[in-house]
N, C-alpha and C positions, 0 to 999 in steps of 0.2 A: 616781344614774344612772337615766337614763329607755330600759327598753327594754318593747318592746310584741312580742307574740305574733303573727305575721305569718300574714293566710293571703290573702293576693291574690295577682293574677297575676302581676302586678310586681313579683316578689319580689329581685330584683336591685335594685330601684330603690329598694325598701322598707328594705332593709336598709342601703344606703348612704344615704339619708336618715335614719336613725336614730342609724348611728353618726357622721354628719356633726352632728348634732345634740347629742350629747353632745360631740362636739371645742367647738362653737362657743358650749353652756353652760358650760363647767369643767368637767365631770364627769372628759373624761378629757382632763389640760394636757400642752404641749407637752415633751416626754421622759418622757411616763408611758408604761409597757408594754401594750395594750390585750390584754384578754381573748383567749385564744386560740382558734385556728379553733372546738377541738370546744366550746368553752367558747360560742362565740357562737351555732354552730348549737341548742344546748340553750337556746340564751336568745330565741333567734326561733323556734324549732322550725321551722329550714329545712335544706336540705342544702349539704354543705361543697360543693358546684361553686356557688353562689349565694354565701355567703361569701366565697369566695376571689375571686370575680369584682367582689364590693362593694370588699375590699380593694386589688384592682387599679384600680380606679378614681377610690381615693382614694389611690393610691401613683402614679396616671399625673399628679397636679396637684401632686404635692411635700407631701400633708398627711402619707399615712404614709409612714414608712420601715419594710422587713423587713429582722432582720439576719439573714444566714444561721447556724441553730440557738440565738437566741435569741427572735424572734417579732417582732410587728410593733409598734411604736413609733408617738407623735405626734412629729412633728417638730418638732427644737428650734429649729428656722430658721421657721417657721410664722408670718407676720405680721399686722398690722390687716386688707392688704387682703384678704390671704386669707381672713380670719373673715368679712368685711365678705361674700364673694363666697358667703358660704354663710348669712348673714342670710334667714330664711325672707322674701317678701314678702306684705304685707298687703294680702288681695284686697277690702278695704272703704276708701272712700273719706276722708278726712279730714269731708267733710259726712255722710255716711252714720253713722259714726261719734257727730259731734254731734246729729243729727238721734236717734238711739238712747238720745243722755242725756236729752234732753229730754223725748222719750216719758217714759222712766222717770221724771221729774222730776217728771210730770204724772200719769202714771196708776199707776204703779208705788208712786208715793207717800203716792197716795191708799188703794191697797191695803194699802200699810202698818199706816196709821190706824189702816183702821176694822180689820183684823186685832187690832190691839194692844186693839180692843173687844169685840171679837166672837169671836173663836177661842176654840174649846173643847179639851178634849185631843188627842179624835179630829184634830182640826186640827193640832197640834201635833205630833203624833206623826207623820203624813204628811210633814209640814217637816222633822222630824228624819232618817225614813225617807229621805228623797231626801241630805240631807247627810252620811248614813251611807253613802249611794250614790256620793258626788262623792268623800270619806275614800278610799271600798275603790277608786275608779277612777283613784289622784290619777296614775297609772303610765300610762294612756291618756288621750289626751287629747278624743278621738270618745265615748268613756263615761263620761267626768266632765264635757264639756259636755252632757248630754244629762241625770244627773242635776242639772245647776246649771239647767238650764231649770226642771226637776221642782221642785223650792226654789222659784223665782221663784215658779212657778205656785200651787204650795202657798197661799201666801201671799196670792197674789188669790183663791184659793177659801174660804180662812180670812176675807175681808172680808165675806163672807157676801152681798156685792153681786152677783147673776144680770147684771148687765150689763157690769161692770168683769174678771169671771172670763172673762164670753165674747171682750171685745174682748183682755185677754193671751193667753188659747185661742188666737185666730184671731190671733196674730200669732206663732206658734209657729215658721214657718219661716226668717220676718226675727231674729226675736230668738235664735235657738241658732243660725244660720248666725253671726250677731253675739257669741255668747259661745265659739264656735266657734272662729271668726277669732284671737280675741283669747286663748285659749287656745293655738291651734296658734303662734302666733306670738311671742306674750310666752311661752308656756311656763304648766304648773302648777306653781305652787311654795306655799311652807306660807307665806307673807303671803295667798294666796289661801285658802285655807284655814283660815287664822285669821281670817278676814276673815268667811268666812261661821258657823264657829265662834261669834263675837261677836255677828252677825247673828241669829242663833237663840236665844241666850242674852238676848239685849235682848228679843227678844219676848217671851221666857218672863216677862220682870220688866215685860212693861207698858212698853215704853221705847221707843214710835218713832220719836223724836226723834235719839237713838244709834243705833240700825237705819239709818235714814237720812242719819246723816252718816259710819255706814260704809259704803253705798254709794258716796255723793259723792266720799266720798274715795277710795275706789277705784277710780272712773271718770275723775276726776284726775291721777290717776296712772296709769295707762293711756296719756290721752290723750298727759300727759307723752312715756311712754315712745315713744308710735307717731312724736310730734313730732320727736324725737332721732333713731330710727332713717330717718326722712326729711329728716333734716338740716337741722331749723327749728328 
């Protein structure tokens, strides 16, 4: 179950996007019992008039039901189109998207490399540092993309190249808006995490060959997935 610590204005909006979010992962299926008011406000650290206001507005479209004195339920009538209507949308383009693998294909790759020649511990340990960052954040998804940039970047500073480290630097904005997207929208889940797991452990043995065809492949799959929820 993916719940985050809310402190925006839109706290109404925050929390029914959250729990809309777990209806539309599995976390919580259709006749499951959802957490209760005080249980949810201790889980957002927000106040039960915001709560109760989330769950009215997921009870005014037919997702929850409240039974009186047993709490609020996902509904067991709950269907495709409905989940379909609460699919996050992907505010990056299908070219934008391939236009991002190929950067990496090109320059990210070459980072790789000379990483897997050049990196020293000090290097190493910065790359672990940041995956130890994305681990502890895997619950947010704004603080686990921000240390998977940290990773990426690791990585081109480890190539030891002052040119190839400045041009990932300066593209800081495009590229974690980019892992961002794809985070908030596929979700964090532990193939992502095992993914970079294995990513770190291939550079430790010298192997950027495997480093790099975990990426690939999980850019693959990605794209895969964005294809599906766009109905190609």
């Amino acid at each position: 179950m993916r719940i985050q610590t809310i402190e925006k204005q839109n706290i109404v909006d925050e929390v029914y996007d959250q729990m809309k979010t777990n209806i539309v992962s599995g976390s919580w299926k259709p006749g499951d019992k959802i957490p209760s008011e005080n249980q949810l406000c201790q889980m957002f650290n927000v106040s039960r008039v915001s709560v109760r206001s989330a769950i009215q507005k997921l009870r005014a479209i037919g997702i929850i039901q409240t039974r009186q004195g047993q709490g609020s339920f996902v509904s067991q009538s709950i269907n495709d189109n409905m989940v379909d209507n609460f699919i996050p949308k992907m505010n990056l383009s299908e070219k934008e998207i391939l236009d991002m693998s190929e950067f990496r294909e090109t320059i990210e790759f070459k980072c790789i490399e000379l990483a897997v020649q050049r990196a020293d511990e000090e290097d190493m340990l910065q790359i672990e540092n940041a995956l130890n960052k994305m681990i502890a954040n895997k619950d947010d998804y704004k603080k686990y993309s921000e240390a998977d940039f940290e990773f990426h970047l690791a990585i081109a500073k480890a190539s030891k190249n002052d040119i190839l480290f400045m041009v990932m630097k300066n593209t800081k904005d495009v590229f974690y808006h980019y892992l961002e997207e794809l985070n908030r929208v596929l979700g964090v889940n532990e193939e992502s995490l095992q993914g970079h797991i294995e990513q770190f452990q291939s550079l430790r043995n010298r192997d950027s060959a495997r480093v790099k065809a975990n990426i690939k492949q999980g850019m693959d799959e990605n794209m895969l997935k964005i294809r599906e929820r766009m109905g190609r």
